[in-house]
C-alpha positions as CSV (number, residue, x, y, z in Angstrom):
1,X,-2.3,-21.3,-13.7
2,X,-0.1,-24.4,-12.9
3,X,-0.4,-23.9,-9.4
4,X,-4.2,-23.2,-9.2
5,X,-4.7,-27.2,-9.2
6,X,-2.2,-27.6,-6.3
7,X,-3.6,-24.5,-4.5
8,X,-7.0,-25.4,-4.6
9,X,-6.4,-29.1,-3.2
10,X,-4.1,-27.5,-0.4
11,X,-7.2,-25.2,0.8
12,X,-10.1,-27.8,0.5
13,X,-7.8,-30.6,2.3
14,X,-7.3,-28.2,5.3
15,X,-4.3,-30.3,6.7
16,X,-1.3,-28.4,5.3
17,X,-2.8,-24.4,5.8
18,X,-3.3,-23.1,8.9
19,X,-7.0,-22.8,10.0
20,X,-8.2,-19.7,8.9
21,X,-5.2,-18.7,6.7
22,X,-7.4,-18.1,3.7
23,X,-11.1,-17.2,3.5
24,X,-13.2,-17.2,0.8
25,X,-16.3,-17.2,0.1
26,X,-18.7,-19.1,-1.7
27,X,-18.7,-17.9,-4.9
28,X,-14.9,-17.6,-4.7
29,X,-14.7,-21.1,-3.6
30,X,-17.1,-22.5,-6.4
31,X,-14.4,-20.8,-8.5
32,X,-11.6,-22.2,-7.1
33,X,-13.0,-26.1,-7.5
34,X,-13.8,-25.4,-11.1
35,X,-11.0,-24.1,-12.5
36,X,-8.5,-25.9,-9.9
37,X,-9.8,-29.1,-9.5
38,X,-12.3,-29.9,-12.3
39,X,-10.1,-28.1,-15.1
40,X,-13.2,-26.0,-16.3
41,X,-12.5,-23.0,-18.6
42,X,-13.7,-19.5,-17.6
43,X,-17.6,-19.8,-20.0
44,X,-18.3,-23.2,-18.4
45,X,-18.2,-21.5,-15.1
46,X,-20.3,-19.3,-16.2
47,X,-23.1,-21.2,-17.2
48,X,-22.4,-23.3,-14.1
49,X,-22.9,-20.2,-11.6
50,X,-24.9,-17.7,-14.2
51,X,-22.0,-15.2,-13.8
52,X,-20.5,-12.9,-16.5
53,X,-16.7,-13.5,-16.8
54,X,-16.5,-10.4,-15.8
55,X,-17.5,-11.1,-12.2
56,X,-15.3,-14.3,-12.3
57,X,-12.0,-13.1,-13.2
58,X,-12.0,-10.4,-10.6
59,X,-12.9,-13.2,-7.8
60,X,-10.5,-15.6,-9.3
61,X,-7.8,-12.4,-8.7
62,X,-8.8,-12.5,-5.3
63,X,-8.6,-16.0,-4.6
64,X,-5.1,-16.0,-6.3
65,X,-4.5,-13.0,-3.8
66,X,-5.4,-14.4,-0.5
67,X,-3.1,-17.3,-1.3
68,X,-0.3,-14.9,-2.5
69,X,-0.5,-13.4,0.8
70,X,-0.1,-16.9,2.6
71,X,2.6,-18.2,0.7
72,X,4.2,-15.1,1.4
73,X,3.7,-14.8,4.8
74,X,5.1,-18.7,4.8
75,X,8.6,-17.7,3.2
76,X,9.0,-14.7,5.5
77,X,8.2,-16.9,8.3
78,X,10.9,-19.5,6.8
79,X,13.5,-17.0,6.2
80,X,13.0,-15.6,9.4
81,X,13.8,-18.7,11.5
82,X,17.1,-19.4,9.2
83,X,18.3,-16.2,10.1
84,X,17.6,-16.3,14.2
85,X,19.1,-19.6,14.3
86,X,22.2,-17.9,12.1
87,X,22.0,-14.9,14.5
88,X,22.0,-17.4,17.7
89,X,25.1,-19.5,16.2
90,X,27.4,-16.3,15.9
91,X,26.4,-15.6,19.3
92,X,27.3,-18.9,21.0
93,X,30.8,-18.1,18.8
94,X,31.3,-15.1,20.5
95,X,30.1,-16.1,23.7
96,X,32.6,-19.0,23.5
97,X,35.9,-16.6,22.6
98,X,35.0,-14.1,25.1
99,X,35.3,-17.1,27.7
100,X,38.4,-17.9,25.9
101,X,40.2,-14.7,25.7
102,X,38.7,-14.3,29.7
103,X,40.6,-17.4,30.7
104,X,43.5,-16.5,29.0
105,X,43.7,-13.6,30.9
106,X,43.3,-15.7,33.8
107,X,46.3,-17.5,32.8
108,X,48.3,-15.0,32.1
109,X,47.5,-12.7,35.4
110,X,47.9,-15.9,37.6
111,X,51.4,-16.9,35.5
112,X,53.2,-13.5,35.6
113,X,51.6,-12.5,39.0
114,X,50.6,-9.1,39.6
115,X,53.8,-7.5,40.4
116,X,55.4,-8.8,36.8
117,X,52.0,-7.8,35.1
118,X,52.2,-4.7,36.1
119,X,56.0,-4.4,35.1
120,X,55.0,-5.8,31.7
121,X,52.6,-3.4,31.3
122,X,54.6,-0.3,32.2
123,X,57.2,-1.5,30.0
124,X,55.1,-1.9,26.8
125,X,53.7,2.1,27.7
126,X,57.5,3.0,27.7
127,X,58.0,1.2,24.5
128,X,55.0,2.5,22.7
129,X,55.6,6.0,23.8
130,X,59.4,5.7,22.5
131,X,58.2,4.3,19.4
132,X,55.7,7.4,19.0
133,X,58.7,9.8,19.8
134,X,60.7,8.3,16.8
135,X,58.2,8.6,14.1
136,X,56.5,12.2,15.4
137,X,57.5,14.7,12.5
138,X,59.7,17.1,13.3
139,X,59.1,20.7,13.0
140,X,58.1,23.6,14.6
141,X,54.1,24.8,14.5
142,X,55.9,27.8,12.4
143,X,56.8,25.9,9.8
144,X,53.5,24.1,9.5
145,X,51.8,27.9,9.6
146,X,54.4,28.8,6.7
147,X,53.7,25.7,4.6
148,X,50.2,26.4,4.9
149,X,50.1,29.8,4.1
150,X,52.1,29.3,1.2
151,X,49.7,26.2,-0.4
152,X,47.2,29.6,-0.2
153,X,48.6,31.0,-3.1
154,X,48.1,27.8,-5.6
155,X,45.4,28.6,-7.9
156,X,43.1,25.7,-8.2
157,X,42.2,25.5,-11.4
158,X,44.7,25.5,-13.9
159,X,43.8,26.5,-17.4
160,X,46.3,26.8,-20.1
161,X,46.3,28.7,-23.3
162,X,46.5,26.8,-26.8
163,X,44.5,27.3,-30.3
164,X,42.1,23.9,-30.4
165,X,42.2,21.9,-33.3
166,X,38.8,22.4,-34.0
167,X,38.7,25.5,-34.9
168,X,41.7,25.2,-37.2
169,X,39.5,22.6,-38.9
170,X,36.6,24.8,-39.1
171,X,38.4,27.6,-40.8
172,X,39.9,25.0,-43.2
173,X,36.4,23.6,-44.1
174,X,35.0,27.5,-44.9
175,X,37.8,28.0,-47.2
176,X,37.0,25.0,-48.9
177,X,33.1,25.8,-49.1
178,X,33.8,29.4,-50.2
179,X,34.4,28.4,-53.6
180,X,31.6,26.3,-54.2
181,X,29.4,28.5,-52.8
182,X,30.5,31.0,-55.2
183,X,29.8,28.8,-58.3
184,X,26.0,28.4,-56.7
185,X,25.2,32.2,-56.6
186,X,27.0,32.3,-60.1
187,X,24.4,29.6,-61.2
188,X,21.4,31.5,-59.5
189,X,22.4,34.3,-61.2
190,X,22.3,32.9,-64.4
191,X,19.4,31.6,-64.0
192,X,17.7,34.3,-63.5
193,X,18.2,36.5,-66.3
């Protein structure tokens, strides 16, 4: 209700909304300059237009609707440009290290020349393919069958037999009820004769 005032001078000023952004009607817009610009309660209105309050609240809904719908669309709108202009920043930053990492390349080809770029490169495949040599495990494809036959036979669930504590507790609490439910049917008993 605080921004009905501020809503209804946006819509009959026309400058800020876009043309056509809301429509109402009449009766909707002899609503919307009661309660939002002459600060009339709901019964005034209705003597005002001879309409029950229950044919102005709905319209009032609607009005308060359509401008929902607006504002909405006006925040989407907002959000949207932030995030293209976001979007086209992180582009121009990878635009700008491709072109670096491209003249670096540059460099480096027109520095080592192609006959010591090439050497370079065949050296570092040597060098990777030692270093994979080193650190390969060891071991025959046998001995990878045996381990994994043998990993077969470990039972996954492991279950192991003790007495719980519960039920030790349970059988102590009987032995301790026994009794006094022994004095009740003595009681009963008694009672009855």
């Amino acid at each position: 209700m605080d921004l009905v005032p501020t809503l209804a001078k946006l819509f009959f000023i026309q400058t800020t909304l876009p043309k056509g952004a809301v429509n109402l009607s009449y009766v909707q817009s002899a609503i919307l300059i009661g309660i939002g610009l002459q600060f009339k309660k709901v019964e005034d209105i209705e003597a005002d237009l001879g309409l029950n309050a229950a044919q102005i609240l709905p319209q009032f809904n609607k009005v308060m609707k359509k401008f929902t719908r607006v504002l909405k669309s006006v925040f989407e709108s907002d959000i949207e440009k932030k995030m293209d202009a976001e979007s086209k920043i992180k582009q121009s930053e990878a635009q700008a290290r491709i072109a670096v990492a491209s003249d670096l390349k540059q460099s480096l080809a027109e520095e080592l020349g192609d006959e010591e770029g090439t050497q370079l490169l065949k050296q570092m495949k040597d060098d990777k393919s030692s270093f994979l040599k080193r650190i390969a495990v060891k071991g025959a494809t046998e001995d990878f069958d045996a381990a994994l036959k043998g990993r077969a036979q470990i039972p996954s669930v492991v279950s192991l037999p003790k007495k719980r504590e519960a039920e030790s507790d349970s059988e102590s609490l009987e032995n301790m009820l026994e009794p006094k439910k022994a004095a009740k049917k003595q009681k009963k008993q008694k009672s009855r004769h």
